[in-house]
C-alpha positions as CSV (number, residue, x, y, z in Angstrom):
1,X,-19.4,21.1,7.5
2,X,-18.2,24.2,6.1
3,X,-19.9,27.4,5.1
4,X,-20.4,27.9,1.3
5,X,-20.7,31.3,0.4
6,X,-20.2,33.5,-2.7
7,X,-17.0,35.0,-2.1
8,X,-13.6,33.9,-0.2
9,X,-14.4,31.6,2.8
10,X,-13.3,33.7,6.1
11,X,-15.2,31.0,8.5
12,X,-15.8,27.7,9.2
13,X,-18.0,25.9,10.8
14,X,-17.9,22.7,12.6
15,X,-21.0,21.2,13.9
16,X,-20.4,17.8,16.3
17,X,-21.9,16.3,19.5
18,X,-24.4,19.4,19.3
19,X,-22.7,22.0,19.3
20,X,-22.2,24.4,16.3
21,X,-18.6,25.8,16.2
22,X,-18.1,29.2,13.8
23,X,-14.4,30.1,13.9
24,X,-13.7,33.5,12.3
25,X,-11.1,32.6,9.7
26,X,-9.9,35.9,8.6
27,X,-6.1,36.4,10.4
28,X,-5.1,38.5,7.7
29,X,-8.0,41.4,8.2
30,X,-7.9,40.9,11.9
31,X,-11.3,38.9,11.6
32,X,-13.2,42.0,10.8
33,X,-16.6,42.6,10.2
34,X,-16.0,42.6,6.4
35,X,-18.8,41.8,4.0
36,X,-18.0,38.4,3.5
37,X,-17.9,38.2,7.0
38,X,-21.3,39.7,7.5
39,X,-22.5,37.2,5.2
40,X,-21.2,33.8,6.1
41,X,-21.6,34.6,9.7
42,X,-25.1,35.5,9.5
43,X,-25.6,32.4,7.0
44,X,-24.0,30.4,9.5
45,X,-25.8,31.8,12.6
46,X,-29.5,31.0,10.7
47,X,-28.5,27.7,9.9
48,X,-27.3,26.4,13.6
49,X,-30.3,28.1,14.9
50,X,-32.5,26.4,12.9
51,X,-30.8,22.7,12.9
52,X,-32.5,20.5,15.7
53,X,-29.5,19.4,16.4
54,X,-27.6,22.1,17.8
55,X,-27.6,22.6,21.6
56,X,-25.2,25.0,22.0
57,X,-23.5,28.0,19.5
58,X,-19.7,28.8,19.8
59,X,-18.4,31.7,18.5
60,X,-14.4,31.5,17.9
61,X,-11.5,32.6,16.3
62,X,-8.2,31.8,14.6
63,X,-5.0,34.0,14.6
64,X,-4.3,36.5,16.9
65,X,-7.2,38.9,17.1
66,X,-11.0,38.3,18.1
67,X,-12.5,40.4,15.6
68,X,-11.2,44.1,14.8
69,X,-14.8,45.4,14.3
70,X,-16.2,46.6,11.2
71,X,-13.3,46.4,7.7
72,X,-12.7,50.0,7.4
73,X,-10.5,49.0,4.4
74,X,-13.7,48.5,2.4
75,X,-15.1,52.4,2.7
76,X,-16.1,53.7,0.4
77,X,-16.1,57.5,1.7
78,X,-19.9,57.4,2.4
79,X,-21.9,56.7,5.8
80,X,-22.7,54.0,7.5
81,X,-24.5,52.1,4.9
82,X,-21.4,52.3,3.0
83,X,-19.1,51.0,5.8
84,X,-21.7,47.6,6.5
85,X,-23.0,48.9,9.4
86,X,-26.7,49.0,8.5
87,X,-26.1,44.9,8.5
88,X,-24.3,45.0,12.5
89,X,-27.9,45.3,14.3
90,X,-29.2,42.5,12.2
91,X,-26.1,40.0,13.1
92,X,-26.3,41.5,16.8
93,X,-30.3,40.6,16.8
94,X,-29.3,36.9,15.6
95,X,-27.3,36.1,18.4
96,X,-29.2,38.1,21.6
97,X,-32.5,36.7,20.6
98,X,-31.3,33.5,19.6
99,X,-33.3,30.1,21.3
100,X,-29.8,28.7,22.0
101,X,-27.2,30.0,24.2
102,X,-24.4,31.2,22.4
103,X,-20.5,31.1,23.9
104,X,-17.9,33.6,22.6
105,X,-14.3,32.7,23.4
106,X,-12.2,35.1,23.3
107,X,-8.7,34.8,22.9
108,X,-7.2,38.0,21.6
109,X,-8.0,41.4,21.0
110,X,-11.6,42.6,20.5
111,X,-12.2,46.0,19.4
112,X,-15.9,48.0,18.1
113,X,-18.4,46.1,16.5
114,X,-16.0,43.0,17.9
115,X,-16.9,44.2,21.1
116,X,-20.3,43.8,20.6
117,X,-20.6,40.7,18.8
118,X,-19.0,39.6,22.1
119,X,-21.6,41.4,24.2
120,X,-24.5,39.6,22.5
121,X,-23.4,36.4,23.7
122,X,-24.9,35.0,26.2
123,X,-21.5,33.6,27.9
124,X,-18.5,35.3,27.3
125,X,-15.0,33.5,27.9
126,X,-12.0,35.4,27.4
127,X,-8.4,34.4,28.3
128,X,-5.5,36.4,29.4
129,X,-4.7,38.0,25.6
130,X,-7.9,39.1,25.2
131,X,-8.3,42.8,24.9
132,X,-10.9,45.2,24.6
133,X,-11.9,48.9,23.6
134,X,-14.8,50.9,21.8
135,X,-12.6,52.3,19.3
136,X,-15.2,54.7,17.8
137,X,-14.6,57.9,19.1
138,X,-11.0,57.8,18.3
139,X,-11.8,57.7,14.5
140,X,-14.8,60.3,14.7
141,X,-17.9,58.1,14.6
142,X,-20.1,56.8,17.9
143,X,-20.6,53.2,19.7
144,X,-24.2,53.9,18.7
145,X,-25.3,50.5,17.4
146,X,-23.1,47.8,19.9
147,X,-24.4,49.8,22.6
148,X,-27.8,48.3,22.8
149,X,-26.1,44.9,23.7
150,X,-23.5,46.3,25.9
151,X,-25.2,48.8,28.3
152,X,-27.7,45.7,29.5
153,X,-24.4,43.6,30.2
154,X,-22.3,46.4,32.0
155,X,-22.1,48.6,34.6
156,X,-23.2,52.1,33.8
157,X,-20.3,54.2,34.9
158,X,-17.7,51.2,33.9
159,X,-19.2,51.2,30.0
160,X,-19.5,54.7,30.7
161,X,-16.0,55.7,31.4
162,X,-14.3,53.0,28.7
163,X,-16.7,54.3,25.5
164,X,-16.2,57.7,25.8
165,X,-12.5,57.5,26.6
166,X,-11.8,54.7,24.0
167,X,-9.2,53.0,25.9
168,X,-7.7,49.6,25.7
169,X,-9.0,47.3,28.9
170,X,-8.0,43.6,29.8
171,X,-9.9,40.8,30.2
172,X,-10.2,41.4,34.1
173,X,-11.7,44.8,33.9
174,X,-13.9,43.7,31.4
175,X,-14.9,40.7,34.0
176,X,-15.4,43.4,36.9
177,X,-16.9,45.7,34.3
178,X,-19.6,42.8,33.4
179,X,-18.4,42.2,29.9
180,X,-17.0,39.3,30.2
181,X,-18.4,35.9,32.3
182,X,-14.9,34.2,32.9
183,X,-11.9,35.4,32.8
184,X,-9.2,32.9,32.8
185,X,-5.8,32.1,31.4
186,X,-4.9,31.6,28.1
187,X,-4.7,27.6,28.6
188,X,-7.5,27.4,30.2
189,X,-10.2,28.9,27.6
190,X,-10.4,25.4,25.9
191,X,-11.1,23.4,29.3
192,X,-13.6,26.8,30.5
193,X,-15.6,26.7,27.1
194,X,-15.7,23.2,27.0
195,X,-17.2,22.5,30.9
196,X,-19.7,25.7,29.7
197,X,-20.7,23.9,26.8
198,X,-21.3,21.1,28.3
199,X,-23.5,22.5,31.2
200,X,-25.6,25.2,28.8
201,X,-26.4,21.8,27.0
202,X,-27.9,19.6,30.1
203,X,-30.6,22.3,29.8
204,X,-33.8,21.2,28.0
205,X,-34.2,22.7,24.8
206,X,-37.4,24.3,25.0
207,X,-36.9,25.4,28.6
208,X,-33.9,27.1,27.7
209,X,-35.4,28.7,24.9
210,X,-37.7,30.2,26.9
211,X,-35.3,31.0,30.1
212,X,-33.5,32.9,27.2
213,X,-36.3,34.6,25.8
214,X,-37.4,35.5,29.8
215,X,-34.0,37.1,30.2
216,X,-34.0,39.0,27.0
217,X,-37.4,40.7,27.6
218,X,-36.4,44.0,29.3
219,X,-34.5,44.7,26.0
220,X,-35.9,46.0,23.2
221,X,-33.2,45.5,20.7
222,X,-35.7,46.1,17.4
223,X,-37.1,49.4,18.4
224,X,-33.5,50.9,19.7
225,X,-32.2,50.0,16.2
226,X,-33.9,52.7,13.9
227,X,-32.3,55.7,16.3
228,X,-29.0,54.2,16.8
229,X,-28.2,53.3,12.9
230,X,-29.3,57.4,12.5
231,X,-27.0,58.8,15.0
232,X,-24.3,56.2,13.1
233,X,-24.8,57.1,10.1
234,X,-24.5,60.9,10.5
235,X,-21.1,60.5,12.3
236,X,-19.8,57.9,9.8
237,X,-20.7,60.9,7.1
238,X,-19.8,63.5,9.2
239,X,-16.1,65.3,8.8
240,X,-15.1,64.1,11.7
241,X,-16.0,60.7,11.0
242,X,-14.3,60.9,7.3
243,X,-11.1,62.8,8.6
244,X,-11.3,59.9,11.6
245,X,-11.2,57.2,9.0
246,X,-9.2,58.3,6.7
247,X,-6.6,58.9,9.6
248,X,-6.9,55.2,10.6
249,X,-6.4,54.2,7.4
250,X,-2.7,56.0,6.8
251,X,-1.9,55.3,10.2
252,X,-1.6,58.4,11.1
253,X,-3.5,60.6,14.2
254,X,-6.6,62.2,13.2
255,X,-6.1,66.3,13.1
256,X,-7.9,66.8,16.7
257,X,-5.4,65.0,18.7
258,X,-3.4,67.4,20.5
259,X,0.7,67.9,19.2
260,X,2.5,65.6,21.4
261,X,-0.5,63.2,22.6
């Protein structure tokens, strides 16, 4: 089947043998988090969760890029509400307290709010083209909202050190760095998701459900939520955060990066 939404279709969805394929089918936008996006995926998310017949959720991707994060072409100049990122925590929610497991395969970059549809995954496969990096800073804004997925995943001074410099890391460091499950190369993510796939779905339905939900507990995703979207949303209406998007936008560097940097 394929998603039906209002709107250009930018994913499809497969569902065979149990397990519920949604391939981000935006090449042209980098698979960002645009509002089409937002909505097909969460449409699509609800429905797999809810069909009996899905054992297992895989999150993929055509074209080169993962997903770029949220579709800064669609600001509108305002905060975070305006940029979609009031709807992240709500997509986020979907997958980390799903009662399925849910693969992301990763085989290009990742970047931001890509990052951290990534991080709610409960197995993340990533081949040797994957890259990743928490963009935020460098366009004036914080990794306020995927950071409640990825600070459980990671090691402290690991997520520590790569959000607040905003640097681009490979699939191995984000392996080491606890990111990402398997890291592997790039023709051998089909074969990886695939023997993943097929062992998350030997599990028992209920008992994985709950396994899942036993795992989850220490993480209050819900309450964080309400403070996080704040801090983004002052940043994302903040000058910096204007001049910082505005500066992505022309492809140009934003006015606090040093002459010659």
């Amino acid at each position: 089947m394929t998603s039906a939404t209002t709107g250009d279709r930018v994913l499809h969805v497969e569902v065979s043998a149990g397990v519920a394929r949604l391939t981000l089918d935006s090449p042209a936008n980098r698979n960002a988090l645009s509002r089409a996006m937002r909505a097909q995926l969460r449409q699509a998310l609800t429905d797999a969760f809810a069909d009996d017949d899905v054992r297992v959720v895989v999150l993929d991707h055509t074209g080169r890029v993962f997903c770029s994060g949220m579709d800064l072409s669609e600001a509108t100049g305002g905060g975070a509400a305006d940029q979609g990122v009031n709807e992240l925590p709500e997509l986020l929610q979907l997958v980390w307290s799903a009662p399925k497991p849910v693969l992301a395969a990763v085989r290009g970059p990742a970047r931001a709010g890509g990052v951290g549809l990534a991080a709610a995954c409960d197995v993340v496969v990533a081949g040797a083209s994957a890259t990743f990096a928490f963009t935020e800073v460098r366009i004036g804004v914080v990794p306020a909202v995927i950071s409640a997925v990825c600070r459980p995943r990671m090691l402290p001074h690991v997520v520590h050190r790569l959000m607040l410099t905003g640097e681009v890391f490979d699939a191995g460091t984000a392996a080491a760095g606890g990111l990402v499950d398997l890291a592997v190369a790039d023709d051998e993510v089909d074969a990886t998701v695939t023997a993943q796939v097929t062992a998350l779905a030997a599990g028992a339905p209920a008992a994985l459900a709950e396994t899942k939900r036993l795992l989850r507990s220490g993480t209050d995703l819900g309450g964080q939520f309400p403070a996080l979207l704040d801090l983004s949303a002052r940043f994302f209406a903040s000058e910096e955060g204007q001049e910082g998007i505005a500066a992505f936008r022309e492809k140009r560097p934003a006015r606090w990066v040093p002459t010659g940097t």
